[in-house]
C-alpha angles and dihedrals in degrees: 000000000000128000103278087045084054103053090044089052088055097045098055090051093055088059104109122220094274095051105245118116131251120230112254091196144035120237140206105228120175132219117256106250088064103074115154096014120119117236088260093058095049084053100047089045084054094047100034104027116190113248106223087189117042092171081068093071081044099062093034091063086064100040093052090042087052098052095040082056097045113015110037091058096069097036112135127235113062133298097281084062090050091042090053094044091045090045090048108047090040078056096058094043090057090049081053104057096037091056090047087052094058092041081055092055094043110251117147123252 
């Protein structure tokens, strides 16, 4: 058998009982939207996403500390609930204003 008598060989056993084939390999295959971007690009944009409003991160910061201050106080359920709220909004305030203090510096986002 020679190389093409091979492969045909192969592609007819990887036929499955219904008759459809299964992939042999697996395949990058991009969204739609990213048409034209490399493989690295669309990693860095899903790491890295742009913020197309900024001024969004700079009104968050108020709003969680608001709540943090005057929600979170009367939450019901206990104080480990109240621990974990308070812990995890101060947390995103503080991601907030770290990633506002490098878009003030200029580095990109």
């Amino acid at each position: 058998m020679n190389g093409v008598d091979k492969a045909a060989n192969r592609a007819q056993e990887t036929k499955s009982v219904a008759g459809t084939e299964k992939p042999e390999t697996a395949e990058f295959q991009p969204s739609p939207g990213a048409a034209g971007e490399s493989l690295d690009e669309i990693l860095v944009n899903f790491v890295m996403p742009s913020i197309p409003e900024p001024a969004i991160l700079r009104r968050s910061v108020p709003i969680l500390q608001h709540f943090v201050t005057h929600m979170v106080p009367d939450l019901e359920g206990g104080e480990q609930l109240k621990t974990l709220a308070r812990t995890l909004m101060e947390d995103e305030i503080e991601r907030h204003r770290d990633l506002l203090g490098r878009m003030q510096r200029g580095i990109e986002i």
